[in-house]
N, C-alpha and C positions, 0 to 999 in steps of 0.2 A: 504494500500500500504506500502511495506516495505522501512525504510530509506534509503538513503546510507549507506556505511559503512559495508556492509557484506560480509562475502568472504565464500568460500566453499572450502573445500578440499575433499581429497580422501586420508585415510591411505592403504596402504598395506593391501590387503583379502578384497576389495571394502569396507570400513567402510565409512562412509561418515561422515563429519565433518565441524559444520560453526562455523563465529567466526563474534561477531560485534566489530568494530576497532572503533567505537564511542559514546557516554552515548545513545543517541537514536538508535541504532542499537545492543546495548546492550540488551539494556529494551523489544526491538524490537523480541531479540532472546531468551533471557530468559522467558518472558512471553508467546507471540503468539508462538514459532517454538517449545521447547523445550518440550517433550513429556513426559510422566511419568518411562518410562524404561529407557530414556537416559541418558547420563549422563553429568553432567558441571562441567564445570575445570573455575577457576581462581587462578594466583598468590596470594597468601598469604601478605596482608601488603601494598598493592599500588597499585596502577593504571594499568588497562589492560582490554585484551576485555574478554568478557562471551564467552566460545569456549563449545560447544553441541558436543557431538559424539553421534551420531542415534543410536541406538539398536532396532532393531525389534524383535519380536515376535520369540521366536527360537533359539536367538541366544544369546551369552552371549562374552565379549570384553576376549580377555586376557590380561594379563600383558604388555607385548610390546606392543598392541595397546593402553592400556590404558596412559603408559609413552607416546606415541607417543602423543597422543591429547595433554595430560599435556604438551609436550615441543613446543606444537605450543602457550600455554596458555601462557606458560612464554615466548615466541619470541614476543609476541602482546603482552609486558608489559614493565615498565620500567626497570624490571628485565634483557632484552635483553642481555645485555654486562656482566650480571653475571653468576659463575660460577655455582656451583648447587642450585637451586631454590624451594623453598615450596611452591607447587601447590594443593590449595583446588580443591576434587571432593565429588559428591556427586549424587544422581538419581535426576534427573527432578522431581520429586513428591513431591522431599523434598525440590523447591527453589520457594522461594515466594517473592513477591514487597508488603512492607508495603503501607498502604495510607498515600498521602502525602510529600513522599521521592523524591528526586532529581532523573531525569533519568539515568538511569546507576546503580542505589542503589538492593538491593536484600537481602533478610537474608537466609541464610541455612542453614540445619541441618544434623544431620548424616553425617559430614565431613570425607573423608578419606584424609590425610597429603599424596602426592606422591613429592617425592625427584629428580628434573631432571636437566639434563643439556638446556636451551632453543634451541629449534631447529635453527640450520643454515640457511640463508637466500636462500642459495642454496638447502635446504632440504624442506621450505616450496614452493617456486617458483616450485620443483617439483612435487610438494604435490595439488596444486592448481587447482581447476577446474571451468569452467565457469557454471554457473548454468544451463545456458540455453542449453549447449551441453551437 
């Protein structure tokens, strides 16, 4: 059963996107949901949630979708009130939980640096979907 703590969104072109707003809902997303073509974003340097953008089979993100995830990464982080932000991404294949690490912990590889403003509160509110609809 999944924690609390998870939200879903919807970018622009249906990409679909979750994010855990908690160390168990992190771990939660990064481990079990997070699939091998997807990709995860987190803020660079501090605290925030694991945010997944789906990829399926076909299809391949472009650039504004891919800032788009990164700036929900850095809105679910303490980075919120800052101006431009360094948000690690990387594929789902490439993020792993050591044994023995704290919930919420991760190592990854093959990082890409994306440089963003974090999205607006009004950006993600619109952005937001319920899972279940």
């Amino acid at each position: 059963m999944a924690p609390p703590g998870i939200l879903h969104y919807e970018l622009p072109d249906a990409w679909p996107v979750i994010a855990g707003t908690t160390a168990a809902a992190n771990d939660h997303v990064s481990t079990r949901l997070t699939r091998q073509r997807d990709r995860w974003f987190h803020v660079r340097g501090m605290p925030g949630a694991h945010v997944v953008l789906r990829v399926d089979d076909g299809r391949e993100p472009d650039r504004a979708t891919l800032e788009r995830a990164a700036a929900l990464a850095a809105y679910h982080s303490k980075a919120r009130a800052g101006g431009v932000v360094a948000v690690s991404m990387t594929e789902g294949r490439h993020v792993t939980k050591p044994r023995g690490v704290k919930p919420g912990t991760v190592e990854i590889r093959k990082e890409t640096v994306l440089k963003v403003r974090p999205a607006t509160e009004a950006d993600a509110t619109a952005m937001r979907r319920d899972p279940a609809g």
